[in-house]
N, C-alpha and C positions, 0 to 999 in steps of 0.2 A: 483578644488579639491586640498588637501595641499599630497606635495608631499609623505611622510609617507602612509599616503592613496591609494594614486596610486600603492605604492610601494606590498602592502597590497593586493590590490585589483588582480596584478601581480601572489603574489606566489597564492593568493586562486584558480585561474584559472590554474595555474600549480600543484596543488593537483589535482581539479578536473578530468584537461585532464589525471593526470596518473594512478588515481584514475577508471575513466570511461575505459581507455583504459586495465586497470589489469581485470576488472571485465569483457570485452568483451571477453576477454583472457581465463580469469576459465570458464566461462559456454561452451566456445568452446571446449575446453580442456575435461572438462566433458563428452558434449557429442560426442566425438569421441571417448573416453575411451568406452565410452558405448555401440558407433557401432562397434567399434574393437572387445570388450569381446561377443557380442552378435555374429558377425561373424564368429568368432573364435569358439566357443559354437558348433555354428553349422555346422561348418568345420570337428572337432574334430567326430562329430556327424557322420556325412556323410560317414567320412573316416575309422572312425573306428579306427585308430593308428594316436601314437604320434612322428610318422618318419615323418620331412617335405622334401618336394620334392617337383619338377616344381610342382606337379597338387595340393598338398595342397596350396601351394602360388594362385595359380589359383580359386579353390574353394573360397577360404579365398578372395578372391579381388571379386569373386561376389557375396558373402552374404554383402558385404560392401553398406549400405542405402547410405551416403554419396556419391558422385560420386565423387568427389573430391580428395576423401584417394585412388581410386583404382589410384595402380600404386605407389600411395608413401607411404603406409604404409607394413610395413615389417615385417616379423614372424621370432623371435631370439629364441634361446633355453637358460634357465633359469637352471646351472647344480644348483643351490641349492635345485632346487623345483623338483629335480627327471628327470631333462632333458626336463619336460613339456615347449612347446612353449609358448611364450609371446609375444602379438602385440606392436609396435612401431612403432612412427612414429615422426619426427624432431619438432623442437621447427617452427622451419620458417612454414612449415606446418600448423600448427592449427595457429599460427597469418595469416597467410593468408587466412585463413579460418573466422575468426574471424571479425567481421562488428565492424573493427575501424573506423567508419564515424563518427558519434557522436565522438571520441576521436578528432579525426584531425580535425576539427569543432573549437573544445574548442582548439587544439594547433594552428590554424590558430590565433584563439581570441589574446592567447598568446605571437604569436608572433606582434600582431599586437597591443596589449597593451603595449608590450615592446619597440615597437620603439616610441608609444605615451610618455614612461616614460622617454627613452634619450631624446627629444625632448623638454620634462617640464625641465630636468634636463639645455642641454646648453641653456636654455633658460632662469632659474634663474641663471647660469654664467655669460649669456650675460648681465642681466641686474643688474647684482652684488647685488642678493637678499641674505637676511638674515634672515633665519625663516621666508621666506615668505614673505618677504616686501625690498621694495627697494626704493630709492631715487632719483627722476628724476626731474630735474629743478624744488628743491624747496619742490618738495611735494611727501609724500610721497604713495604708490602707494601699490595693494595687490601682488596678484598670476595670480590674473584675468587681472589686468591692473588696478581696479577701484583704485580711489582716496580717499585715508583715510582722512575723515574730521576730522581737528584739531581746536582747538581754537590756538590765535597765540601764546600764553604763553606757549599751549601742542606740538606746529610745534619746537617753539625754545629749549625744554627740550629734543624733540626727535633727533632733530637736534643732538644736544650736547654731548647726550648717542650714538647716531650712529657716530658722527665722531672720537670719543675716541677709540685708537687702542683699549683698552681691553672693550669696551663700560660700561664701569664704571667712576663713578665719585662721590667726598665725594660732604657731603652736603656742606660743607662750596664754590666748585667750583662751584656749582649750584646757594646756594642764593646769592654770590658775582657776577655772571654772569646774574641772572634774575632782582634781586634787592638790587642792592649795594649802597641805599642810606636806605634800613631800617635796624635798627640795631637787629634785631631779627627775620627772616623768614622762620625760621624751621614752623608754623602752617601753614603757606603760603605756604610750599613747600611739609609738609603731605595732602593739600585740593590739589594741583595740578596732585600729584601724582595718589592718590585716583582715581581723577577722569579721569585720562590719561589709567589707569590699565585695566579697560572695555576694553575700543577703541580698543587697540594695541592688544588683546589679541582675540574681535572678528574677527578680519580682519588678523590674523598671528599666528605661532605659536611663539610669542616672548612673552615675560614677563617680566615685572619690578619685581626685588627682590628687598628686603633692606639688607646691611651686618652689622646686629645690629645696624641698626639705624645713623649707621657713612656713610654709604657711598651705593648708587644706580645704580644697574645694569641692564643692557637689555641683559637677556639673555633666549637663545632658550629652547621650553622645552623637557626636555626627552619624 
């Protein structure tokens, strides 16, 4: 897999796990909103008055469906709305409430695609890859390990673009280094070209440009 990909593949798992984990969130959230109002209803109900006291917190904790909220959900008074009680209860509370299994599932994935992706990473260091391809006694090689086949004209032109600090070079360094006894091998060096551009571009994310036709580059793609 070319590292971009990986990289890719990384954050979608990190949407998803916090994606699944918000949504396990609101529907918990929901409904305890809605066993709070409902016990509360019928607290109100019971009690007749909007004084809270030990025994409305009492009443109120066992109309609660939930078993869970009694004991940690609490009755506050609301002075905008006329002093009428309002149920509350903590954020840590409904997450704990809340079945983040499926969430920590995809964070486990996460993390464990992430130390996959350090791993790709020092490991195109170790093996001083470039867009995905690297050069090992001679020949050059993918992501995978496998061996890009070259013809020997397409090994020596890759060679040549890969050794070059800026891996650029004019025509004129190319056909005086492939063949410096024809006087004319610009055709010779557009049919080599052409047909090097495939190769290196299935097996990498590398690519031959031309700079107006004076001079050819290996470089990585956006």
């Amino acid at each position: 897999m070319k590292q971009q990909h990986a990289i890719i593949v990384l954050f979608a798992l990190i949407v998803a796990s916090s994606l699944t984990s918000f949504g396990c969130y609101s529907s918990t959230s929901q409904r305890v909103s809605e066993d709070m109002n409902q016990a509360l209803a019928l607290t109100m109900q019971e009690q007749q008055s909007d004084v809270i006291s030990a025994d409305t917190i009492r009443i109120f904790n066992s109309h609660l469906q939930l078993e869970a909220l009694r004991g940690k959900a609490v009755l506050t008074v609301d002075t905008q709305k006329g002093f009428s009680p309002q149920p509350q209860v903590s954020t840590a509370t409904i997450f704990s409430l809340s079945d983040q299994r499926p969430s920590m599932i995809l964070w486990s994935m996460v993390l464990l695609w992430g130390f996959f992706c350090i791993y790709r990473y020092r490991q195109y260091v170790a093996l001083g890859m470039y867009g995905g391809l690297a050069l090992q006694e001679g020949r050059f090689v993918d992501a995978k390990g496998h061996v890009v086949r070259l013809t020997p004209m397409q090994q020596q032109l890759m060679e040549m673009l890969w050794m070059s600090p800026s891996h650029q070079l004019t025509k004129k360094e190319i056909c005086d280094a492939l063949w410096p006894k024809k006087p004319d091998a610009n055709d010779t060096l557009y049919t080599l070209i052409k047909r090097l551009k495939p190769v290196i571009e299935q097996h990498s994310d590398l690519r031959i440009e031309s700079d107006r036709g004076r001079a050819y580059e290996l470089r990585a793609k956006n």
